[in-house]
DRENTOR-512941 format. One record per residue (C-alpha): residue number from 1; residue in three letters; x, y, z. Coordinates in steps of 0.02 Angstrom, whole numbers. Each point is the difference from the previous one (the first is absolute). Example, Ala and Ser with C-alpha at 12.3 -4.5 7.8 and 13.67 -1.06 7.14 Angstrom:
<nodes>
  pos  code    east   north      up
    1   ALA     615    -225     390
    2   SER      69     172     -33
</nodes>
This chain:
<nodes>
  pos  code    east   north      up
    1   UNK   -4262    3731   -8874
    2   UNK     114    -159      -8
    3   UNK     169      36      46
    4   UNK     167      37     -78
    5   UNK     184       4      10
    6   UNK     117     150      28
    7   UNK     171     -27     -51
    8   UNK     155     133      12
    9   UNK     112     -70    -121
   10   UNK     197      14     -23
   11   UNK      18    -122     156
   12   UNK     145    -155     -53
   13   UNK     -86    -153      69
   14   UNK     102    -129      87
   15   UNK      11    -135      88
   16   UNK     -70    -178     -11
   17   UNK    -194     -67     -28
   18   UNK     -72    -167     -19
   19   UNK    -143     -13    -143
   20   UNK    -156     -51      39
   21   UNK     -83    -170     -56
   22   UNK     -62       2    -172
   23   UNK    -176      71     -50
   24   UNK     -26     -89    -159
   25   UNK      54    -146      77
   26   UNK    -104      -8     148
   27   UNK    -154      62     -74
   28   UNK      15    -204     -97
   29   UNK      51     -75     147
   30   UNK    -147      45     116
   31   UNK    -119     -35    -126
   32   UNK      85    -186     -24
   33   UNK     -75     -39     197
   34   UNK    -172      -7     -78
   35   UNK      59    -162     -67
   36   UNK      11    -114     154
   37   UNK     -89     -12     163
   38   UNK     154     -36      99
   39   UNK     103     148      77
   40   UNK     136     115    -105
   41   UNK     124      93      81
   42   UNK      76     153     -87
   43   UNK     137      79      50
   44   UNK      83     198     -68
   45   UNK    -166      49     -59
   46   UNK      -1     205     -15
   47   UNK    -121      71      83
   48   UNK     -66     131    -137
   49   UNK    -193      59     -32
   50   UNK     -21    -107    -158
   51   UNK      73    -173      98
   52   UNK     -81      53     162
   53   UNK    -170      17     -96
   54   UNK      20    -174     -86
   55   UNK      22     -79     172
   56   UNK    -140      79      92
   57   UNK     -87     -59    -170
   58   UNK      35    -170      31
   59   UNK     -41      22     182
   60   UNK    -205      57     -56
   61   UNK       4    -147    -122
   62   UNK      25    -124     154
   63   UNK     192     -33       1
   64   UNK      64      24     185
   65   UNK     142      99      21
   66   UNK     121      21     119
   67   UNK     139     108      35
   68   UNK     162     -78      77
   69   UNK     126     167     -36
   70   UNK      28     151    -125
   71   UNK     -14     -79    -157
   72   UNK     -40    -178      60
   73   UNK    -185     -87     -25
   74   UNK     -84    -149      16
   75   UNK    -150     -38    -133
   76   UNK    -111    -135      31
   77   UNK    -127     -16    -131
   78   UNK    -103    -153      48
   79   UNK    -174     128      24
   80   UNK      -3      54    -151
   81   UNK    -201      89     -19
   82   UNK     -39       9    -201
   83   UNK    -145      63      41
   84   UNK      80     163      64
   85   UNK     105      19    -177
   86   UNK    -194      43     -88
   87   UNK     -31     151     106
   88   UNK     -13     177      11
   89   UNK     159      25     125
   90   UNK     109    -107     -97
   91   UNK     -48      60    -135
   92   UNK      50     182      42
   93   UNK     159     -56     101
   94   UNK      71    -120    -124
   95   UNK       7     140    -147
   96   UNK     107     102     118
   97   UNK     135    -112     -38
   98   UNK      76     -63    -158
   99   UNK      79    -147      90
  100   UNK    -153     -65      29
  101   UNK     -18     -61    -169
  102   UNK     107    -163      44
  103   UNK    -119     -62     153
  104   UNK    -103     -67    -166
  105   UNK     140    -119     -37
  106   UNK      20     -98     152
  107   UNK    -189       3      41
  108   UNK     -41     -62    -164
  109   UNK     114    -132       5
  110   UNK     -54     -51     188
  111   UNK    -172      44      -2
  112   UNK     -57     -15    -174
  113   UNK     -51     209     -13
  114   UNK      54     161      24
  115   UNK     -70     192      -5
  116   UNK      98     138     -29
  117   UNK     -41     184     -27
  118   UNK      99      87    -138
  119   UNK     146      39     117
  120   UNK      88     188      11
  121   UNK     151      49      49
  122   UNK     134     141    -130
  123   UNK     -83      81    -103
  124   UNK     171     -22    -132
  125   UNK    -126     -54    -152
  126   UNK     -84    -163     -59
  127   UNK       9    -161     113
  128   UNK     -99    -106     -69
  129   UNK     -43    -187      68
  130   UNK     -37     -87    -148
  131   UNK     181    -114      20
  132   UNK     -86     -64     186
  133   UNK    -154     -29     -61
  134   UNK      36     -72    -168
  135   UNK     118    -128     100
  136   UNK    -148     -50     121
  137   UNK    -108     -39    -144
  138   UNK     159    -114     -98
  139   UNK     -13     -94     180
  140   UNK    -205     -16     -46
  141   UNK     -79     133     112
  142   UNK    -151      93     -50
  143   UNK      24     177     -15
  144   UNK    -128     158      49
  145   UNK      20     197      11
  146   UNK    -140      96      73
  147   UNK      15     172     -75
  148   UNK    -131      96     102
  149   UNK     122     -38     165
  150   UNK     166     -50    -109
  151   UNK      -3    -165      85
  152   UNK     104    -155     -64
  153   UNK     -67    -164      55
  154   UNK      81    -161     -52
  155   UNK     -62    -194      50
  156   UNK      49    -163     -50
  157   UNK     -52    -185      50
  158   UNK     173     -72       1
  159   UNK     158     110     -96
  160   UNK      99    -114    -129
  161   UNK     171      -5     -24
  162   UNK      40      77    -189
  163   UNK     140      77    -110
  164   UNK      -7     194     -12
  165   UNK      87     139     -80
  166   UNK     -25     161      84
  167   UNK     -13     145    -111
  168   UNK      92     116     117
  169   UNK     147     -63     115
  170   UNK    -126      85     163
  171   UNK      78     -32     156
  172   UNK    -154      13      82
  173   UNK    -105     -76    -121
  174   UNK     139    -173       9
  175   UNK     -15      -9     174
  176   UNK    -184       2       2
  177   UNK      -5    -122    -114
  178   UNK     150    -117      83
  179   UNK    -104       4     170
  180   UNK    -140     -63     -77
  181   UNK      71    -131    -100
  182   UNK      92     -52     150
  183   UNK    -167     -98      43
  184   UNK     -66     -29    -164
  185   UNK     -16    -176     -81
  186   UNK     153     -51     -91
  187   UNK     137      97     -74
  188   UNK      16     184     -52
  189   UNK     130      64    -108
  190   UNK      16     191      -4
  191   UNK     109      58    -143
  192   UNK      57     197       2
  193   UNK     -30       4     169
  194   UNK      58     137     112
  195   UNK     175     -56     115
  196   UNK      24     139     100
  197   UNK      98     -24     174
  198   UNK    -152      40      69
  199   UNK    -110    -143    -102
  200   UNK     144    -120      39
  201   UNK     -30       9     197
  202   UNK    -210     -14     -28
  203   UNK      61    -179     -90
  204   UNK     142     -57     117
  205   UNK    -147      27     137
  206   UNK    -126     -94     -73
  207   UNK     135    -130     -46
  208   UNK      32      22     219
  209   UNK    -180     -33      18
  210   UNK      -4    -169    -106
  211   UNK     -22      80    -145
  212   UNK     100     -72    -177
  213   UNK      55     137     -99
  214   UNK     145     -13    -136
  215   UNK     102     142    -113
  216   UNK     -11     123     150
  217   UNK     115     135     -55
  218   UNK     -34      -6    -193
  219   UNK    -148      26    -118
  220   UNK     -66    -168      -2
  221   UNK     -97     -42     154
  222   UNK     -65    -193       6
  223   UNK    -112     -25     169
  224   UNK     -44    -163      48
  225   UNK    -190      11      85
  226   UNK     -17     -75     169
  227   UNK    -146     -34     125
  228   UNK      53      99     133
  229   UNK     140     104      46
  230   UNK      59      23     224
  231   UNK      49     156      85
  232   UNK     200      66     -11
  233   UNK      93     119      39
  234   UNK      70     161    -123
  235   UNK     119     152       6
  236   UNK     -36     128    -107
  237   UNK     153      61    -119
  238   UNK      72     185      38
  239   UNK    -104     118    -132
  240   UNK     107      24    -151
  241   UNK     -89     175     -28
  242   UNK      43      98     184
  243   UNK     183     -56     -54
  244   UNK       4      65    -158
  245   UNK     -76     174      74
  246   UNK     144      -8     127
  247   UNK     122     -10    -128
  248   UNK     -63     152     -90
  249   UNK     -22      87     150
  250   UNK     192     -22      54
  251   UNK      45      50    -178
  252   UNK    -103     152      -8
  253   UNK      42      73     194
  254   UNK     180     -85     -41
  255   UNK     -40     -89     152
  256   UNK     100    -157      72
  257   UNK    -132    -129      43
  258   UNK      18    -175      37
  259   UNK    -134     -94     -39
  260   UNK     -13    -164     108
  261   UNK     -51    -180     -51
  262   UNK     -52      56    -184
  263   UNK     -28    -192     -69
  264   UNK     131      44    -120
  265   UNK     -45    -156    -105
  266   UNK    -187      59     -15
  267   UNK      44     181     -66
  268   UNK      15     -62    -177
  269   UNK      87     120    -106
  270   UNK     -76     134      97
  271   UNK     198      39      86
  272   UNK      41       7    -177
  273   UNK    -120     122     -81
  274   UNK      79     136     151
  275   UNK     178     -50     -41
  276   UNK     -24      61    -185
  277   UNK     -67     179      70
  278   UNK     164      10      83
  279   UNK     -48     -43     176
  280   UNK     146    -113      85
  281   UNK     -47    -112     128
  282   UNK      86    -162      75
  283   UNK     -61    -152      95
  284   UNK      59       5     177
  285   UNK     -15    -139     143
  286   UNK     -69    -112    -102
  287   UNK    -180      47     -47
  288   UNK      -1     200      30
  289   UNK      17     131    -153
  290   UNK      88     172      55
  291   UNK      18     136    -114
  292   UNK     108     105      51
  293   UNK       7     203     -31
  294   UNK      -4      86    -173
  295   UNK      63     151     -41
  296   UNK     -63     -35    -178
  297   UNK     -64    -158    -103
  298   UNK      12     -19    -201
  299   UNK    -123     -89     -89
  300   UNK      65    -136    -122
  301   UNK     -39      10    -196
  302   UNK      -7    -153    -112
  303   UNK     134     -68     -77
  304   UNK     -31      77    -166
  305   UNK     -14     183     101
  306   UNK    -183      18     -22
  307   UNK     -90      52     171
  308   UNK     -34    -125     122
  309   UNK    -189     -82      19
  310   UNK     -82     -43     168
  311   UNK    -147    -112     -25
  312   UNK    -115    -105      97
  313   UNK     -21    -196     -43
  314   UNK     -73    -153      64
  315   UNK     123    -100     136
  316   UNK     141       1     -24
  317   UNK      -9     164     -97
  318   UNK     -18     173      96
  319   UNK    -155       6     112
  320   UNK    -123     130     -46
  321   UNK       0      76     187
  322   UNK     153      70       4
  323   UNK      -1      89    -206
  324   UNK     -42     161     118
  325   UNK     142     -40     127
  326   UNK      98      -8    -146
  327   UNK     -74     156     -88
  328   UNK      28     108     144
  329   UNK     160     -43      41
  330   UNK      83      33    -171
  331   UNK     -52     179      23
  332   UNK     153      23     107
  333   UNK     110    -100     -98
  334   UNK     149      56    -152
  335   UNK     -84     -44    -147
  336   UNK    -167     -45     -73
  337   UNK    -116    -150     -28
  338   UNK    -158     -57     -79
  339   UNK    -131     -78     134
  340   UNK    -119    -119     -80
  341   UNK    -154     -44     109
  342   UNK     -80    -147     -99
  343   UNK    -114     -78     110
  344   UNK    -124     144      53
  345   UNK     -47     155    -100
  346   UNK     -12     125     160
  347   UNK     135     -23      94
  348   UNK     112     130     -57
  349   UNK    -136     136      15
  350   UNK      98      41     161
  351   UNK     150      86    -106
  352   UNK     -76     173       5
  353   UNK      13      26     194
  354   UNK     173     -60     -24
  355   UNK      38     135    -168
  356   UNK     -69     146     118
  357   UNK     131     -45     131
  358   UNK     126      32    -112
  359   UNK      29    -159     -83
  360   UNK      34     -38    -194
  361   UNK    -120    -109     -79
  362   UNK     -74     -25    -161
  363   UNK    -168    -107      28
  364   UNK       1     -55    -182
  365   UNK    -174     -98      -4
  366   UNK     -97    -106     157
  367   UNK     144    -135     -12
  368   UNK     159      95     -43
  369   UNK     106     134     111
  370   UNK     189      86     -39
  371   UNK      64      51     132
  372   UNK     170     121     -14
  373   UNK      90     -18     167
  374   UNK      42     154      85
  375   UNK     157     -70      87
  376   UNK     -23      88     147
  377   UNK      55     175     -84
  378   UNK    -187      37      36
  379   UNK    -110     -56     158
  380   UNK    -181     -33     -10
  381   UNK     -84     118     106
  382   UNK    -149     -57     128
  383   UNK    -163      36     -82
  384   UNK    -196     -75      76
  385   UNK     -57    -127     -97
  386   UNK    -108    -169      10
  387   UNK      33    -180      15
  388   UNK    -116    -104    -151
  389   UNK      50    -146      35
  390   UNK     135    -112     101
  391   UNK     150      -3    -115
  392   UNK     -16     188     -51
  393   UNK       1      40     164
  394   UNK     129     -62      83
  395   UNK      84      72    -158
  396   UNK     -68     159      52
  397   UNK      55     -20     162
  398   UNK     192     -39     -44
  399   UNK      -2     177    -119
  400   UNK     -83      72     173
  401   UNK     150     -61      72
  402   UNK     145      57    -111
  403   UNK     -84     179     -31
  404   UNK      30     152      53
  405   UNK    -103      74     120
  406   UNK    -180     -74      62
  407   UNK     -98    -100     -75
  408   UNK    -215     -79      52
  409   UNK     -41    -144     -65
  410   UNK    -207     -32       2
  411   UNK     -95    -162     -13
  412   UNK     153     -89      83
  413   UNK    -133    -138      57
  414   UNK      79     -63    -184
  415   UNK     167     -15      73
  416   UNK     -62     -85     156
  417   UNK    -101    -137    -104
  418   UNK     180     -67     -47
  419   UNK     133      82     102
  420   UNK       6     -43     227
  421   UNK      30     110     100
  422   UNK     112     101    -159
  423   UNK      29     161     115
  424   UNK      68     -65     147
  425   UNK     123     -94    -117
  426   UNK      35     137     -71
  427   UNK      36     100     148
  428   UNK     107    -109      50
  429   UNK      98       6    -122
  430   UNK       1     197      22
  431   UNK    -129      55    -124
  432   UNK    -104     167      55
  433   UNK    -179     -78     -18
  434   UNK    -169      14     104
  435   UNK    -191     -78     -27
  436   UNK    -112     157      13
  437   UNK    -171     -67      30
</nodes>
């Protein structure tokens, strides 16, 4: 049996937490020290299943790791055995992990090849890797899928510099694609390429390391190849997506968190997106976001009176990872509003869990949810229920937490594949929760 949470609900949380490093952020990161043989030192790197598995990853393909403190590594990838990519083990370990899609990048780029299983990871729909792969091949790498093992191998003598246009702005797919062009011949000019914070801090690290990239922060990417790029030294942003969850948390227990050294500049209009569900929240000493206590919170309609949208975008629109934050916490709220999932066709297939707690929803297709806010006047009450993947859990977990009564929450290994240590934070802050193995 794997194990679960049990959460008594009805407790206000309170009190102050500090967010860990950022997931999507350092899953690009420690794949970027495949592209130098001098040492990298990373710093605020959370230490969840998914990044823990991508370091011990790097560790079997021949990078030498070393750990200086919680959340603080040193990579140092001048070992580097290809051979080891081509078999069996890697083979099975590598499609654990979606993240391990951008080692191909930086070992392509360095190396001249790279192997990759198709990768896992949510099951929220289609994922598809044609934007990587198309992006190698515009660089002049050869290109070959094994179907009987779904393996991806990709090889080229010497990558050229090119113009591309990517047919999806893929945030992983751009910085696979900017790591290897970091070493490639000539220039590379990425148009519609992804700009996330997160995609910003992979290029302002290679730039560290030597590296010449220009446009970092907008859609137009131009990377100037070099011979070689040295070792550096990195610290990983605070993860957009654990504050957003604390923010509908404290809204939904009408807690009064402070959230410490959010990166306010990084969040985006993420801040924004709660403000119009009628959650306050200020910036205090400088970089930390406290919302305070709620009795109730109104959500905003257009100008023109029709009901307010929530939809995910590419940067600098609303991230996908937090549409079920969002969806969950209007549930609560005085007055109703249409969630739009865009990106992924199964990630709102955790709404039924949430209507047999109590909760008004109208799943209108795969994409689209209206959700008619309670306003308190009734509580969800604590039903069991299962985690499918990391977003819709946690948003599981924060109706666990406002509801009535007791709730179980099964396959939680979901929540721990993005969330550290997530219930002794919570207890902390005074939430009734325990891991039942």
């Amino acid at each position: 049996m794997s194990a679960k949470f049990e959460i008594i609900g009805g407790h206000q949380l309170k009190g102050e937490v500090i967010p860990q490093g950022a997931k999507n952020e350092a899953l690009q990161i420690l794949c970027a020290v495949l592209l130098t043989p001098e040492r990298v030192e990373i710093e605020n790197i959370p230490e969840i299943i998914d990044v823990l598995k991508l370091i011990d990853l790097l560790g079997e393909v021949g990078v030498k790791v070393e750990k200086l403190g919680k959340g603080h590594y040193a990579f140092t990838a001048g070992q580097v055995d290809l051979n080891y990519l081509t078999t069996a083990e890697y083979k099975s370990n590598a499609a654990k992990l979606r993240g391990s899609i951008m080692m191909v990048g930086p070992l392509l780029g360095r190396f001249g090849v790279g192997y990759i299983p198709k990768p896992g990871g949510d099951k929220i729909g289609r994922r598809r890797l044609d934007t990587h792969f198309q992006g190698f091949i515009n660089l002049g790498a050869q290109f070959n899928y094994d179907a009987n093992d779904s393996f991806y191998s990709v090889k080229a003598e010497k990558l050229k510099g090119t113009f591309m246009l990517l047919d999806e702005a893929s945030v992983t797919g751009t910085a696979n694609i900017v790591m290897a062009a970091a070493l490639a011949d000539g220039t590379t000019t990425i148009y519609n390429a992804a700009c996330e914070p997160y995609l910003q801090q992979l290029c302002k690290m290679i730039n560290s390391m030597g590296g010449k990239i220009e446009g970092i922060g907008s859609n137009l990417l131009t990377i100037h190849g070099v011979t070689s790029l040295k070792g550096c030294h990195h610290r990983c942003l605070p993860d957009m997506i654990e504050i957003g969850s604390f923010i509908g948390m404290a809204a939904m227990t009408k807690g009064d968190i402070t959230i410490k050294n959010v990166g306010y500049q990084h969040l985006g209009i993420m801040p924004e997106i709660f403000r119009r569900m009628g959650i306050q929240m200020e910036l205090v000493n400088g970089d930390d976001l406290h919302i305070p206590s709620q009795e109730h919170y109104e959500i905003e309609s257009f100008i023109d009176g029709s009901i307010m949208t929530i939809s995910d975008a590419p940067w600098p629109g609303f991230t996908p990872d937090l549409i079920s934050i969002a969806l969950v916490t209007a549930t609560q709220a005085r007055g109703s509003v249409l969630i739009h999932q865009k990106m992924f066709e199964s990630r709102l297939f955790f709404v039924d869990k949430l209507i047999d707690m109590g909760a008004q929803i109208i799943l209108c297709d795969p994409h689209r949810a209206t959700v008619i806010g309670l306003d308190r006047k009734s509580t969800l009450k604590g039903v069991t229920m299962s985690s499918p993947d990391i977003r819709a859990g946690v948003a599981l977990l924060i109706a666990a937490l406002s509801a009535k009564g007791k709730s179980t929450i099964q396959n939680i290994e979901q929540i721990d594949r993005g969330y550290q240590d997530i219930e002794a934070r919570l207890t902390a802050l005074g939430a009734e929760i325990r891991r039942v193995d």
